[in-house]
N, CA, C and O atoms as a MOPAC input file, in Angstrom:
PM7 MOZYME 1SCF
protein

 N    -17.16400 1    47.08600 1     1.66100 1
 C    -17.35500 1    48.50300 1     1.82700 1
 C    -16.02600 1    49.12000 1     2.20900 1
 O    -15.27200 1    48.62900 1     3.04900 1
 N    -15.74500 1    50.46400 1     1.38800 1
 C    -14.94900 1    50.96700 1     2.15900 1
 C    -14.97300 1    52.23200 1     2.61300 1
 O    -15.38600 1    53.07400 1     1.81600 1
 N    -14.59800 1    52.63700 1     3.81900 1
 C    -14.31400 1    53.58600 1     4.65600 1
 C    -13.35900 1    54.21000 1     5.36400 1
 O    -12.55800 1    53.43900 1     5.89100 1
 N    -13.10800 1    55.83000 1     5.62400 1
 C    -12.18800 1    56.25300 1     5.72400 1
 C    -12.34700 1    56.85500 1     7.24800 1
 O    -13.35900 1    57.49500 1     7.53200 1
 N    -11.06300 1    56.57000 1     8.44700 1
 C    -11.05600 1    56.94300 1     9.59000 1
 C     -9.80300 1    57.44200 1    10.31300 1
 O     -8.92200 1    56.62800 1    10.59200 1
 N     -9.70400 1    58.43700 1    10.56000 1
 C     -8.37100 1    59.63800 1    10.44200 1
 C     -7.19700 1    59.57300 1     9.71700 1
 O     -6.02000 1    59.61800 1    10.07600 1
 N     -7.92900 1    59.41500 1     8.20700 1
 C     -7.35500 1    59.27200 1     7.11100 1
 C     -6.57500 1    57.96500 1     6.77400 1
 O     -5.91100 1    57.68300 1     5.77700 1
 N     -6.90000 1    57.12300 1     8.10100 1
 C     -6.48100 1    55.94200 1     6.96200 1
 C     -7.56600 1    55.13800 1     6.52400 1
 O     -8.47900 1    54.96100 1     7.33000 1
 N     -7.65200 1    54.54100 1     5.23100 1
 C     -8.68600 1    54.29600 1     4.91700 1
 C     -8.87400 1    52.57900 1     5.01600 1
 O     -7.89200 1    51.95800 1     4.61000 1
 N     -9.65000 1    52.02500 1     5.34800 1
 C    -10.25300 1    50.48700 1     5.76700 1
 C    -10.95200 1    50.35800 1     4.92600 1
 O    -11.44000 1    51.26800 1     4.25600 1
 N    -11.24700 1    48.46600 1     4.72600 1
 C    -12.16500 1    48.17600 1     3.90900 1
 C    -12.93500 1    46.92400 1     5.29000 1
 O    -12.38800 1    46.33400 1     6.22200 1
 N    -14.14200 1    46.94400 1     4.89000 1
 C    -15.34700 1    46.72500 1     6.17400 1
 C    -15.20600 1    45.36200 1     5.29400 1
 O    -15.14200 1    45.41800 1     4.06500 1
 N    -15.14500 1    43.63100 1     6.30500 1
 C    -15.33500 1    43.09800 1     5.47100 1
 C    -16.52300 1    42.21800 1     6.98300 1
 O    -16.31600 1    42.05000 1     8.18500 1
 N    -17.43200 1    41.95200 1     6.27700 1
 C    -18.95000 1    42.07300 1     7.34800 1
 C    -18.93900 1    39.99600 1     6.77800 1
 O    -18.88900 1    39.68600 1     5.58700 1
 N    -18.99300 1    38.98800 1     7.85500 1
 C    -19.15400 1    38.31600 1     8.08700 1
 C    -20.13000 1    37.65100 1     9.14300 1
 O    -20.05600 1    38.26800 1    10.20500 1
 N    -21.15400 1    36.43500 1     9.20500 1
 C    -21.65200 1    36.05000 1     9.58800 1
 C    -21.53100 1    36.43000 1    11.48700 1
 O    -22.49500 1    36.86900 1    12.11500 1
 N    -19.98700 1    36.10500 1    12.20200 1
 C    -19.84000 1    36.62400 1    13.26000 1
 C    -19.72300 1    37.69700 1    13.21800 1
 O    -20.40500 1    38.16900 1    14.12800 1
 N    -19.27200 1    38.39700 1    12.71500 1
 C    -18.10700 1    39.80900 1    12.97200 1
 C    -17.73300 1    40.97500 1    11.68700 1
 O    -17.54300 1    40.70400 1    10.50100 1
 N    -17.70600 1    42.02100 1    12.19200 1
 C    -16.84200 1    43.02300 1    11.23200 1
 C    -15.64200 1    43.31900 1    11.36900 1
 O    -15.06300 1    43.85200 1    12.31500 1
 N    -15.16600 1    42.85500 1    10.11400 1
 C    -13.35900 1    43.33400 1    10.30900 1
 C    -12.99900 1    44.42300 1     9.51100 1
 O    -13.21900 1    44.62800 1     8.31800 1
 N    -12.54100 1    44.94500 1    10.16400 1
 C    -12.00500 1    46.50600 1     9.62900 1
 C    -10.87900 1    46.55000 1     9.29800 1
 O    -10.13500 1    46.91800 1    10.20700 1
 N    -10.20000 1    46.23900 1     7.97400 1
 C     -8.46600 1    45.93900 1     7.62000 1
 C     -8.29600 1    46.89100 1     6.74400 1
 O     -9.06700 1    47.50600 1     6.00800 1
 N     -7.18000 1    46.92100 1     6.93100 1
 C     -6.40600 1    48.31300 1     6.11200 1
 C     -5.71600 1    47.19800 1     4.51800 1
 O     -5.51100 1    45.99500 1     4.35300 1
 N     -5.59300 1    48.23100 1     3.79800 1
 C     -5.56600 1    47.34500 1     2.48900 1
 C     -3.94400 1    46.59600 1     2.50500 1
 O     -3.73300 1    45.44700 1     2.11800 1
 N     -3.03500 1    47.41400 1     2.97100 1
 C     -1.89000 1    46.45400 1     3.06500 1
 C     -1.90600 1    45.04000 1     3.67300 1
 O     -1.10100 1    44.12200 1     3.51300 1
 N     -3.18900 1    45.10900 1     4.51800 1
 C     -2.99200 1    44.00700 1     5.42400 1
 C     -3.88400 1    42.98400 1     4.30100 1
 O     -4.28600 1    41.93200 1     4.79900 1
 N     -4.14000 1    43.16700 1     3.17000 1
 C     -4.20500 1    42.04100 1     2.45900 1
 C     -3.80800 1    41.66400 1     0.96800 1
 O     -3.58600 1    42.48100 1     0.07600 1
 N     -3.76300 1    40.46200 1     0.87100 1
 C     -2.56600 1    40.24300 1     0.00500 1
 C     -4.03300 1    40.07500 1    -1.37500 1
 O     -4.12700 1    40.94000 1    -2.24600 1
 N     -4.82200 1    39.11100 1    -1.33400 1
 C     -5.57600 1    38.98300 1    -2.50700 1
 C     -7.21400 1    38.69000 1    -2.22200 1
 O     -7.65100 1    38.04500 1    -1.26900 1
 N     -7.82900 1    39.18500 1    -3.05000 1
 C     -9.29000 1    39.37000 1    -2.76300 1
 C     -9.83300 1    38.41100 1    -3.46200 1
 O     -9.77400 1    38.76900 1    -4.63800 1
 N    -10.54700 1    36.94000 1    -3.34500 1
 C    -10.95000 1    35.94700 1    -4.20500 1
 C    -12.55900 1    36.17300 1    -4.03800 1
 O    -13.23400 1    36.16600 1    -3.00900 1
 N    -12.97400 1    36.39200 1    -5.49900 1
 C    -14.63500 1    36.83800 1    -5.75900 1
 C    -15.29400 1    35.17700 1    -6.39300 1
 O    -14.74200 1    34.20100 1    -6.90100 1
 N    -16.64200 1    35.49200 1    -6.06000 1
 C    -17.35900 1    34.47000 1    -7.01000 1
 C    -18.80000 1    34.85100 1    -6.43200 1
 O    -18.75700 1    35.95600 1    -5.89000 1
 N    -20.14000 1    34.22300 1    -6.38800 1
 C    -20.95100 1    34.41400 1    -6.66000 1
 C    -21.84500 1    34.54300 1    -5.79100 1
 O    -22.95300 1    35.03300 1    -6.01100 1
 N    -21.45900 1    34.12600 1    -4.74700 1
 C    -22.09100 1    34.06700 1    -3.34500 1
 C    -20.99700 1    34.46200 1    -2.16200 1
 O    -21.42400 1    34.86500 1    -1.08000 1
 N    -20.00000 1    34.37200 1    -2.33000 1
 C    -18.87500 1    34.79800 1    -1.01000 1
 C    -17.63000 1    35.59200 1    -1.82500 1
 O    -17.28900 1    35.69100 1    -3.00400 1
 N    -17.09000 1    36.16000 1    -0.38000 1
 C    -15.65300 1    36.91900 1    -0.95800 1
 C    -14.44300 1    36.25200 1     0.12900 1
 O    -14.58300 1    36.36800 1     1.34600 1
 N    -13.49100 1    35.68900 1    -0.36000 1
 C    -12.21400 1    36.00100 1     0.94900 1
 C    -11.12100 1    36.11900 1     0.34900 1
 O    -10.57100 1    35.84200 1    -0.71700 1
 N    -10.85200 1    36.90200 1     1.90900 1
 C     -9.98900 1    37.90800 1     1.59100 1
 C     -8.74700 1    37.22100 1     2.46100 1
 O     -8.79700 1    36.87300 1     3.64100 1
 N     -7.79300 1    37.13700 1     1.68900 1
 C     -6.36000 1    36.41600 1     2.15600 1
 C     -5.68800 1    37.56700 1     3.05700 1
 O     -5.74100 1    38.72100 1     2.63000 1
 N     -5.07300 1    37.31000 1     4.25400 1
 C     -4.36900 1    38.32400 1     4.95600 1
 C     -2.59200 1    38.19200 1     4.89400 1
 O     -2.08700 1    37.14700 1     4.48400 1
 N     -1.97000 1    39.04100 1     5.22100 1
 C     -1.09000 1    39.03000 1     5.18600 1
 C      0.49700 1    37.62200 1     5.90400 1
 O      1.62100 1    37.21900 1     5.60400 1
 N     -0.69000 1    37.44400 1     7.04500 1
 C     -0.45300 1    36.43900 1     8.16200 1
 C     -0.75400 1    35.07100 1     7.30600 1
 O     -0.01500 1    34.09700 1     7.44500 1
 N     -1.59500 1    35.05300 1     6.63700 1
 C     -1.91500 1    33.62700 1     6.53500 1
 C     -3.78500 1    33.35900 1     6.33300 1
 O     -4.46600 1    32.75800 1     5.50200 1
 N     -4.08200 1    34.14900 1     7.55200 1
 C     -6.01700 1    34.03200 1     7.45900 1
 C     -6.18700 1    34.67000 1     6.55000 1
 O     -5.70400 1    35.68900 1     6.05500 1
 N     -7.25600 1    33.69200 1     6.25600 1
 C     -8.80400 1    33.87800 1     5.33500 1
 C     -9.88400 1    34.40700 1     6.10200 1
 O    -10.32700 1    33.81200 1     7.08500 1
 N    -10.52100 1    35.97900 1     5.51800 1
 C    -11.60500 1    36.01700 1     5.99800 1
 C    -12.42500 1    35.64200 1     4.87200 1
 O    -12.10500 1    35.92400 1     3.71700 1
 N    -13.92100 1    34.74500 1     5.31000 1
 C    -14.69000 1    34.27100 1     4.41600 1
 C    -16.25100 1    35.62300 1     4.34800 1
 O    -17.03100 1    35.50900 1     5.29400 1
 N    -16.45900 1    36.31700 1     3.70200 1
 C    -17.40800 1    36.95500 1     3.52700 1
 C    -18.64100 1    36.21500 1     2.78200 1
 O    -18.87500 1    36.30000 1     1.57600 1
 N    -19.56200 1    35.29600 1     3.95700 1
 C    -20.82500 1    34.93400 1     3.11300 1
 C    -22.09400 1    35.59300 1     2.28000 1
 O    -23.09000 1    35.09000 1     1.76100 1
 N    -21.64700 1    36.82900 1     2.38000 1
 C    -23.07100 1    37.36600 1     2.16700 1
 C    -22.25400 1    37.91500 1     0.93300 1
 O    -21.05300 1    38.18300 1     0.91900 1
 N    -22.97400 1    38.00300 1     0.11100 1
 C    -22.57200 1    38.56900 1    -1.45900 1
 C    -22.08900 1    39.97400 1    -1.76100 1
 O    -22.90300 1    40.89700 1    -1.74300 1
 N    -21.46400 1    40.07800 1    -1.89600 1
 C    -20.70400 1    41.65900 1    -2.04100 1
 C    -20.15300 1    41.97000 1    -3.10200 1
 O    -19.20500 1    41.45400 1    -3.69300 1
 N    -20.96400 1    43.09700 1    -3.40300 1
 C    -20.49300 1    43.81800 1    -4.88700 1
 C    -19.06600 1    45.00700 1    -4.24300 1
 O    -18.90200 1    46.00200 1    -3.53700 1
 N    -18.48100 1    44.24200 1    -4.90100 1
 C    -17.22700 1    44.87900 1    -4.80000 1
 C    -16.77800 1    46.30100 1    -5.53300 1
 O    -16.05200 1    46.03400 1    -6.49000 1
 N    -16.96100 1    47.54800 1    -5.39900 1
 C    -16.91300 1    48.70400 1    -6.21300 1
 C    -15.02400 1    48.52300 1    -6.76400 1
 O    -14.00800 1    48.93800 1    -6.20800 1
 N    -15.12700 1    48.07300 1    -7.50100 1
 C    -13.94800 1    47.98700 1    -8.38900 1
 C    -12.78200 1    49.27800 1    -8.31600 1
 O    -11.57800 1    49.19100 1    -8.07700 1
 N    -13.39800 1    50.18000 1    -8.53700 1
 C    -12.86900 1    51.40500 1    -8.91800 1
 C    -12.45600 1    51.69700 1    -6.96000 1
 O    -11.38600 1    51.39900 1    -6.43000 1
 N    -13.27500 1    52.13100 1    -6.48700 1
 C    -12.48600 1    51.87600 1    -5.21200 1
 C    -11.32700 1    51.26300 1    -4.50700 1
 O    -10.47300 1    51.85800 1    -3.85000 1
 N    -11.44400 1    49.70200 1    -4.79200 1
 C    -10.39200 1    48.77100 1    -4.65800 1
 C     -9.16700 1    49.66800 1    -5.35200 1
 O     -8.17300 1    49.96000 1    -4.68700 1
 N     -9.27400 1    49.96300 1    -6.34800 1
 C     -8.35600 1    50.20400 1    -7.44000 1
 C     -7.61800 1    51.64800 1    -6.90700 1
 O     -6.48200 1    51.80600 1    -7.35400 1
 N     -8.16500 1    52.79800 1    -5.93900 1
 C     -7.65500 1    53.40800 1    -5.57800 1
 C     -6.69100 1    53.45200 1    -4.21000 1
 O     -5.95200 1    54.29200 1    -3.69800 1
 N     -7.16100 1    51.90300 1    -3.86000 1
 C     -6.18800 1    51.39800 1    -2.63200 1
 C     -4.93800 1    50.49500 1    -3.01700 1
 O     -3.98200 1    50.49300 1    -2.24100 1
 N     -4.90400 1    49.90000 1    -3.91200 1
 C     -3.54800 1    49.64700 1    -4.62400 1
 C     -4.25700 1    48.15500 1    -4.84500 1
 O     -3.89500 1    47.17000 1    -4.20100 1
 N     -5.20000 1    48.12800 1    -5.73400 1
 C     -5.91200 1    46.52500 1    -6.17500 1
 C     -6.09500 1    46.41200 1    -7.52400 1
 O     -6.58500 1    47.37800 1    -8.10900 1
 N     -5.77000 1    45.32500 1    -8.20200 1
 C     -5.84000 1    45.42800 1    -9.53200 1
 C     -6.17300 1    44.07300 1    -9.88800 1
 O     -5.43600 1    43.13400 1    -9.58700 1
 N     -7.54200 1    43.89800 1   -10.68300 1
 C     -7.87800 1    42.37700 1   -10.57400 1
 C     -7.35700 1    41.79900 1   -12.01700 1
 O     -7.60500 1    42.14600 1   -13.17100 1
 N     -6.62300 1    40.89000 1   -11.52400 1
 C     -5.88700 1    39.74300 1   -12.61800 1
 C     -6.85400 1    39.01800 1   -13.01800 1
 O     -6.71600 1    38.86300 1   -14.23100 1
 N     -7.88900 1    38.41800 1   -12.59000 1
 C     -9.07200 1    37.50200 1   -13.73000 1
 C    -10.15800 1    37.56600 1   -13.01300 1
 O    -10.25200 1    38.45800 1   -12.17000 1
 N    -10.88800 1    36.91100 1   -13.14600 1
 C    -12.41900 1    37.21400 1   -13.23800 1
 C    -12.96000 1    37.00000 1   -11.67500 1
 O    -14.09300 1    37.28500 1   -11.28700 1
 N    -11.92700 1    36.45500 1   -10.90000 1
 C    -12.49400 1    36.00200 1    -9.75700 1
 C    -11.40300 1    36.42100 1    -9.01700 1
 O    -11.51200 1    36.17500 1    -7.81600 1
 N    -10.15300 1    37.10100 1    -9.43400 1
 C     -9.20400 1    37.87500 1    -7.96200 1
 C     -8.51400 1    39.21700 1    -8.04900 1
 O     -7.59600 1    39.41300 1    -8.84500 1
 N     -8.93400 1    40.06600 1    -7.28500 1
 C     -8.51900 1    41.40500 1    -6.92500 1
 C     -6.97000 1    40.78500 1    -6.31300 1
 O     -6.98500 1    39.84800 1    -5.51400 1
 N     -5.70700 1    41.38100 1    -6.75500 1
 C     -4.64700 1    41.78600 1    -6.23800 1
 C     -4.35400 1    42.73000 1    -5.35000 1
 O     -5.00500 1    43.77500 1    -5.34400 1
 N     -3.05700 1    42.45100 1    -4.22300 1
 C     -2.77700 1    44.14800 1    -3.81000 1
 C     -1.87500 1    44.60000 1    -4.69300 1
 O     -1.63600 1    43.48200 1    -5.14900 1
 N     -1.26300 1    45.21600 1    -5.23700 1
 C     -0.16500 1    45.59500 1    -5.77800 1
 C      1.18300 1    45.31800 1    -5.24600 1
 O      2.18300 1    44.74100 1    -5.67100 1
 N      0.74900 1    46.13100 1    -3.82500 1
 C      2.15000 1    45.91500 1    -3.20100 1
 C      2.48700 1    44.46900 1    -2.49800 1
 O      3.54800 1    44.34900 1    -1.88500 1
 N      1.58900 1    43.40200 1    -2.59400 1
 C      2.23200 1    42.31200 1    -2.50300 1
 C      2.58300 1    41.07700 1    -3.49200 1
 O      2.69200 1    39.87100 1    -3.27300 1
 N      2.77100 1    42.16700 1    -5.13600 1
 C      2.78200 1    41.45400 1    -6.75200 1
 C      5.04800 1    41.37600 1    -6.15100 1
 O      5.82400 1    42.30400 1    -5.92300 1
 N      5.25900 1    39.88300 1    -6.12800 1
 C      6.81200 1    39.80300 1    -6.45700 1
 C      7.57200 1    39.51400 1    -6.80700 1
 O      8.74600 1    39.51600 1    -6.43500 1
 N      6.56600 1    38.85800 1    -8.45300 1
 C      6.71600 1    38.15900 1    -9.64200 1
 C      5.92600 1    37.72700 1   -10.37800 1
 O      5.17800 1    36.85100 1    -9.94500 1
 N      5.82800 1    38.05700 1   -11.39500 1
 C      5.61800 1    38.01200 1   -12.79200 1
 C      6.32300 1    36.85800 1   -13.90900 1
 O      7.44300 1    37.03400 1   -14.38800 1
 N      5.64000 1    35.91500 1   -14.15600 1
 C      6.31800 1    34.89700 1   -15.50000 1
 C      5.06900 1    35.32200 1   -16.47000 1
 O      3.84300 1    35.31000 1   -16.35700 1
 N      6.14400 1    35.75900 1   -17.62800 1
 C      5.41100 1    35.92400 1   -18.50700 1
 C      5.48700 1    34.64500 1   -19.85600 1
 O      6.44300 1    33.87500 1   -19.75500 1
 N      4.68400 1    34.45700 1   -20.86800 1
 C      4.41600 1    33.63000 1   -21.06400 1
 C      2.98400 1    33.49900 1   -21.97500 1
 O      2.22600 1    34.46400 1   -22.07500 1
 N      2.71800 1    32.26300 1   -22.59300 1
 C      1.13500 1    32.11600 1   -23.17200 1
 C      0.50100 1    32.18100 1   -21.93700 1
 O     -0.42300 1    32.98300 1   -22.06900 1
 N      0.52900 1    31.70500 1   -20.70400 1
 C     -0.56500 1    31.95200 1   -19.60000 1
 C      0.29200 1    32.22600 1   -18.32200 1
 O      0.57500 1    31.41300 1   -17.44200 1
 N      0.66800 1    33.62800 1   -18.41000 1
 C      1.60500 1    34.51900 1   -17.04400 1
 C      1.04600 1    34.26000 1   -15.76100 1
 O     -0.14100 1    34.35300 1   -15.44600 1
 N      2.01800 1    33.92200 1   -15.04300 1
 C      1.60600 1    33.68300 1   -13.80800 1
 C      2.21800 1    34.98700 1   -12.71700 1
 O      3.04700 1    35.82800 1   -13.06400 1
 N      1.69200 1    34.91300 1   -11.59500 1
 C      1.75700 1    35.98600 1   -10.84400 1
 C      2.02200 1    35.13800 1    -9.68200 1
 O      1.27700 1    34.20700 1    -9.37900 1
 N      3.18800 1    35.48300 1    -8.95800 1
 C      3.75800 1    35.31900 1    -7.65600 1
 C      3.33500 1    36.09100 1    -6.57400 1
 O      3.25100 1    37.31200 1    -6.70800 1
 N      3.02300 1    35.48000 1    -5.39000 1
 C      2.18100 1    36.99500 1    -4.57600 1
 C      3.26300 1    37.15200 1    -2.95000 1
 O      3.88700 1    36.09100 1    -2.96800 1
 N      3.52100 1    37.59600 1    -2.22400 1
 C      3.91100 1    38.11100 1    -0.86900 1
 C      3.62300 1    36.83100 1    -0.08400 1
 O      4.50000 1    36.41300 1     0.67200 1
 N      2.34300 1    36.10800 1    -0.21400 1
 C      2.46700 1    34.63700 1     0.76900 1
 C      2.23000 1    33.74700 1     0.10000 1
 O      1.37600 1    32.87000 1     0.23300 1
 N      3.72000 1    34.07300 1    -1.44300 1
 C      3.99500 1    32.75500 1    -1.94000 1
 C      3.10200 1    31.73700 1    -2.35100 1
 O      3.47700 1    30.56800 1    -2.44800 1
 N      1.46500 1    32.25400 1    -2.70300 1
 C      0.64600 1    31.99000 1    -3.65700 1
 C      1.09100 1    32.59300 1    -5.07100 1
 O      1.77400 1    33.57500 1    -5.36000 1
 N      0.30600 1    31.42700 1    -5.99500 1
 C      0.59500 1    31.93300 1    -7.78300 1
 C     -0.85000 1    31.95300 1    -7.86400 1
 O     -1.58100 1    31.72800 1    -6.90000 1
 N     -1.29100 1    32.25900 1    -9.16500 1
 C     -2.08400 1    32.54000 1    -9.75000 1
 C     -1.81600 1    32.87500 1   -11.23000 1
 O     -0.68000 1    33.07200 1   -11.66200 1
 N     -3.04400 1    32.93200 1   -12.05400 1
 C     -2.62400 1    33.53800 1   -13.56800 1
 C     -3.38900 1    34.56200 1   -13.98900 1
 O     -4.56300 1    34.82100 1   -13.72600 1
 N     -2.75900 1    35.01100 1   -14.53600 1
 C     -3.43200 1    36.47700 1   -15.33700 1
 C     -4.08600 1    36.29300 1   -16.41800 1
 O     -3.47200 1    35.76800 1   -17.34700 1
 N     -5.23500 1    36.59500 1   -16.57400 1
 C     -5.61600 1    36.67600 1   -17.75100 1
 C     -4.74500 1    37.26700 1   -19.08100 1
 O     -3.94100 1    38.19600 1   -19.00800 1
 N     -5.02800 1    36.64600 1   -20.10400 1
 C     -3.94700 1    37.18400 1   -20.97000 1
 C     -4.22900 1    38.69000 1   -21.88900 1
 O     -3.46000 1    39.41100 1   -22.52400 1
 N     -5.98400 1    38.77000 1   -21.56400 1
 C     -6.41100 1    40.57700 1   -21.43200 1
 C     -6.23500 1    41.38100 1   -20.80200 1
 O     -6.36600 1    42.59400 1   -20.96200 1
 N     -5.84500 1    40.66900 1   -19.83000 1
 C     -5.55500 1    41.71400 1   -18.83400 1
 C     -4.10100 1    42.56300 1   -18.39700 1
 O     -3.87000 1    43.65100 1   -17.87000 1
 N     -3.27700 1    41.44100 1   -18.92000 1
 C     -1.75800 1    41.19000 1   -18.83500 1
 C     -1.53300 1    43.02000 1   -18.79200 1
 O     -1.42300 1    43.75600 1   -17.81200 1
 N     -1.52700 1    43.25400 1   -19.83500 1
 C     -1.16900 1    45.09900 1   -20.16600 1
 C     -1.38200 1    45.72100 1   -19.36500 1
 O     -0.40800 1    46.26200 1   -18.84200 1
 N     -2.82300 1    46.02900 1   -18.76900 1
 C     -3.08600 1    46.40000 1   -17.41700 1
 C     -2.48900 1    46.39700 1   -16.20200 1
 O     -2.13600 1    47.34400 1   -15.49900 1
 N     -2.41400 1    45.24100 1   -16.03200 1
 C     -1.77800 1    44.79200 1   -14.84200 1
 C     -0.23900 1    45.31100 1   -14.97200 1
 O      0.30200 1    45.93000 1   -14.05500 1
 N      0.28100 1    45.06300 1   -15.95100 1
 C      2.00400 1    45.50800 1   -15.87500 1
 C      1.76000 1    46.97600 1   -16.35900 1
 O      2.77300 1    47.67600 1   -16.35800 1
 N      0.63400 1    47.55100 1   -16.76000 1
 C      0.86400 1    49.17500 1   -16.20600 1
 C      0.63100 1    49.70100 1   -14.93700 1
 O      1.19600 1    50.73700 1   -14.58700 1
 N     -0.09900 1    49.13300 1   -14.24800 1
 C     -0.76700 1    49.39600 1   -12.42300 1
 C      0.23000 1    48.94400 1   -11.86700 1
 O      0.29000 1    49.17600 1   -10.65900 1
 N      1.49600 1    48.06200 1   -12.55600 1
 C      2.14100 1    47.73500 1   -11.21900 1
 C      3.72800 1    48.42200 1   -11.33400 1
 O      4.73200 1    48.36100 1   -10.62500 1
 N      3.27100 1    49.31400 1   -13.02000 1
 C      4.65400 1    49.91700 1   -13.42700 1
 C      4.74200 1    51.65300 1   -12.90400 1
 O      5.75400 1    52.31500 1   -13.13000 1

């Protein structure tokens, strides 16, 4: 979920203990699948979201998120390399890779151009 509180805006990420209320810089990549979400922080933690969450896409997307494949939302501002290639890989801020779909490729190097 996200929500906005004297204009800066948070995303609610609601776990078994606790609600964490993080601002979108403070995370680097959003990993989806079918039953949980986590969300990589800037530091290093994983928050694990067990309960299933439909992620409003278009939202994400107005906080600087742009999902590279089928299972990870990006931040933008922590994209700090790009190999391009038959299967482009993406360098992230805590020095995780990943790959881009190769549909998506265009996208992604317009959201981050």
């Amino acid at each position: 979920e996200v929500t906005s509180s004297n204009e800066v805006q948070k995303i609610i990420v609601d776990t078994e203990e606790s609600l964490y209320f993080l601002e979108p810089k403070a995370i680097v990549k959003i990993e989806i699948n079918g039953v949980s979400n986590k969300f990589h922080l800037t530091g290093g933690e994983i928050i694990k979201s067990r309960k299933k969450v439909i992620l409003n896409e278009s939202e994400f997307k107005k906080l600087g998120f742009v999902r590279v494949n089928d299972s990870l939302l990006i931040n933008k501002s922590q994209v700090e390399q790009i190999i391009k290639g038959k299967n482009p890989i993406l360098k992230l801020g805590d020095k995780s890779i990943t790959t881009i779909d190769n549909f998506r490729l265009t996208e992604v190097l317009k959201e981050l151009g």
